[in-house]
Phi, psi and omega in degrees: 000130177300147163284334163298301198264050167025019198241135155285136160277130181210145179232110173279111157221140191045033182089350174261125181265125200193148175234128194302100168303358136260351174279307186287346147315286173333309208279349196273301171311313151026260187267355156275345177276338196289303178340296160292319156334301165307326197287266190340307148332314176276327179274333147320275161008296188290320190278008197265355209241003197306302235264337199283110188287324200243184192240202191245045156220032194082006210244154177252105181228124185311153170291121180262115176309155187245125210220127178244115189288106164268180166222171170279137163253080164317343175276031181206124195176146212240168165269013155279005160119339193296155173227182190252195204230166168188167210275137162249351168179152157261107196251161199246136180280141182246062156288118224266147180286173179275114180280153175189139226270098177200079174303322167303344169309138183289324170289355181298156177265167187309307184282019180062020165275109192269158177263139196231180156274151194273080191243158199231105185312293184311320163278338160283006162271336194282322197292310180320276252281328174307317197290310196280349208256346142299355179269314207267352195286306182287342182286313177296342182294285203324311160321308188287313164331292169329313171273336183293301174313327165298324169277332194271302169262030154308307215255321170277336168278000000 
């Protein structure tokens, strides 16, 4: 079952129930594009928060970064073996914030210490750019799927 549309594709031909391998191409890139998405999101997040003292109930606590987990989703499977992917979890870091010395600050602690979150810029850039060229990667499946199906009824037609 896709995690978007909530639906299995299943196709009936000559009484056999079989699913058409490109539509399960489709459904594989898919859930990889839902996938790198979430990942993107969490990595915006993190960098949009470098900065963030406080939490979202006001209070003053570093923002705590965000890491997105994948899985295999076997109910999404191609009949060359490829399978599809879904978030398996947004874990949260636990990593101690980054202290830094600004005794004027409103968020300082009794020693004039703000607590900042522990984001590492360059690697949350490392990550954008690991995400988007995977991203751009399933998009390219898709196309390509897309044109193999256009020709295929070129040729039959």
């Amino acid at each position: 079952m896709h995690p978007a549309w909530g639906v299995r594709r299943n196709y009936t031909s000559h009484s056999l129930e079989k699913e058409i391998p490109m539509f399960s191409a489709f459904d594989v890139s898919t859930s990889g594009l839902i996938a790198q998405r979430t990942r993107l999101n969490a990595i915006s997040s993190n960098l949009a928060n470098m900065s963030t003292t406080r939490n979202e109930r006001g209070e003053a606590q570093a923002y705590v970064p965000r890491y997105v987990t994948f899985e295999t989703d076997t109910e999404l499977a191609t009949s060359g073996g490829g399978v599809g992917v879904q978030v398996g979890s947004v874990e949260y870091s636990d990593s101690a914030p980054r202290m830094k010395y600004e005794p004027g600050h409103p968020d300082a602690d009794e020693n004039g210490y703000v607590a900042y979150p522990d984001i590492d810029m360059t690697s949350e850039f490392v990550d954008a750019l690991e995400a988007t060229r995977a991203y751009e990667a399933n998009l390219g499946v898709i196309e390509v799927t897309k044109d193999l199906g256009a020709r295929t009824l070129q040729i039959l037609a």
